[in-house]
N, C-alpha and C positions, 0 to 999 in steps of 0.2 A: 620364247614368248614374252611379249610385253603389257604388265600390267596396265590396264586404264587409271586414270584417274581418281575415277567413280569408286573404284573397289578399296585404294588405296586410304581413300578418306573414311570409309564404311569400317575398313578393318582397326584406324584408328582411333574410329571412336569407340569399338567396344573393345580395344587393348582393357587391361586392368588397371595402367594404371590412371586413365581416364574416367574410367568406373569410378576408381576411388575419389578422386577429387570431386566428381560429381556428386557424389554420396556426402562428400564431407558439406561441401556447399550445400547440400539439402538439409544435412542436422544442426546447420550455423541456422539456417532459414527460420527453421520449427523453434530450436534456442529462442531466438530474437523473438520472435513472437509469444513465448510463455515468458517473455523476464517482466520481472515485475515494474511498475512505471516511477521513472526518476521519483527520488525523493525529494518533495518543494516543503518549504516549511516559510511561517511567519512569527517575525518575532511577537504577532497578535496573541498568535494561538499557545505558544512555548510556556509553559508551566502545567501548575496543577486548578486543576474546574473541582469542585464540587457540585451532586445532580442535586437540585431541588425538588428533583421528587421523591428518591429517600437516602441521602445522602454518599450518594458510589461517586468513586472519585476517578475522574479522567486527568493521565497525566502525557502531556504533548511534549518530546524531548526532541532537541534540534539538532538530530541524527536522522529523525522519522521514524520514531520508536513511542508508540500510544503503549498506557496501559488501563486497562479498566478494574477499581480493587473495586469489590462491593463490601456492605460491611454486616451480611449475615454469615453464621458460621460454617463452616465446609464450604465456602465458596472461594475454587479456586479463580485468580485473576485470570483478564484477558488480556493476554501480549498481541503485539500484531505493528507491522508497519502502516505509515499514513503517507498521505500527499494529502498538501492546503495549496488553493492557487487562491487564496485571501476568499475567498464564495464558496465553493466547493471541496469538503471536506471528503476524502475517498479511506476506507479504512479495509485491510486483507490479516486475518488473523495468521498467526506464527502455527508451526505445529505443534510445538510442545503445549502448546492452549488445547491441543485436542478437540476442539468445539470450532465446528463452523470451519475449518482449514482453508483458506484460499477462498473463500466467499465474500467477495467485496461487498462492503456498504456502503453505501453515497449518501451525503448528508449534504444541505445546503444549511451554510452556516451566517449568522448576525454576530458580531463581535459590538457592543455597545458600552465601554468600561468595561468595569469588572463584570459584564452580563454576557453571559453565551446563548447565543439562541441558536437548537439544530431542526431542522425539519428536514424528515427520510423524504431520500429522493429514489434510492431502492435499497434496499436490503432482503435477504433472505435467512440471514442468523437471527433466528425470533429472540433471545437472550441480549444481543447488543444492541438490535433494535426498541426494545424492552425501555433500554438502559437510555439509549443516546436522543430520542426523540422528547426529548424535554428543554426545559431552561436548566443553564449551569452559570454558579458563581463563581469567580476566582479566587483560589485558596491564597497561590503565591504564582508568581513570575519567575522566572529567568532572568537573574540580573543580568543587565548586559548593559558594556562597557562604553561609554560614551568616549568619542576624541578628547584626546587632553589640551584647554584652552589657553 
């Protein structure tokens, strides 16, 4: 007896190890889709902010590494990675912050000198939002190295 066609293609798709690559292809899929989003940075933003409304300091490092220290007592800091595309400020707390885990906040930012201006664009961590929706001034910079003339 000679097999069709039809059958031959049917049995090799549900061979195992068709299954598998298909499987694997499916968990790159879902991957790709929870990674978190490139890290952009400005050398605008890179240093340390102080808030002007009660002194918690936001520090921007050019790896994409935020942190929020406040300065009452038992208040642990907020870690977390950022993305700046020079307008929009996007912030995802770390887990060891325990608070708010993977809860982005969108902040639409004004760089003016040493003046930061954020206005929530969404947030749901009431604590960072708390914190970030003010004016901030520049404590210190990021030195960074100009061409040699």
């Amino acid at each position: 007896m000679i097999q069709d066609k039809t059958s031959s293609r049917s049995n090799l798709l549900y061979s195992s190890s068709v299954k598998r690559i298909l499987q694997i292809v499916a968990i790159l899929l879902l991957a790709s889709c929870a990674a978190k989003p490139e890290k952009v940075s400005s050398l605008n933003l890179i240093g340390s902010w102080k808030s002007d409304f009660d002194s918690t300091t936001l520090t921007c490092e050019d790896t994409g590494l935020f942190t929020l220290t406040f300065t009452g007592p038992k208040t642990r800091p907020i870690v977390g990675d950022y993305t700046f595309d020079g307008k929009i400020l996007t912030f995802r707390n770390r887990p060891e912050t325990k608070l708010c885990v993977d809860e982005t906040g969108v902040y639409e930012i004004k760089i003016d000198g040493s003046l930061l201006i954020a206005r929530k664009v969404k947030d749901f961590c009431p604590l960072r939002e708390k914190q970030m929706d003010h004016s901030w001034t520049r404590v210190n910079a990021t030195a960074v190295s100009s061409p040699a003339q």
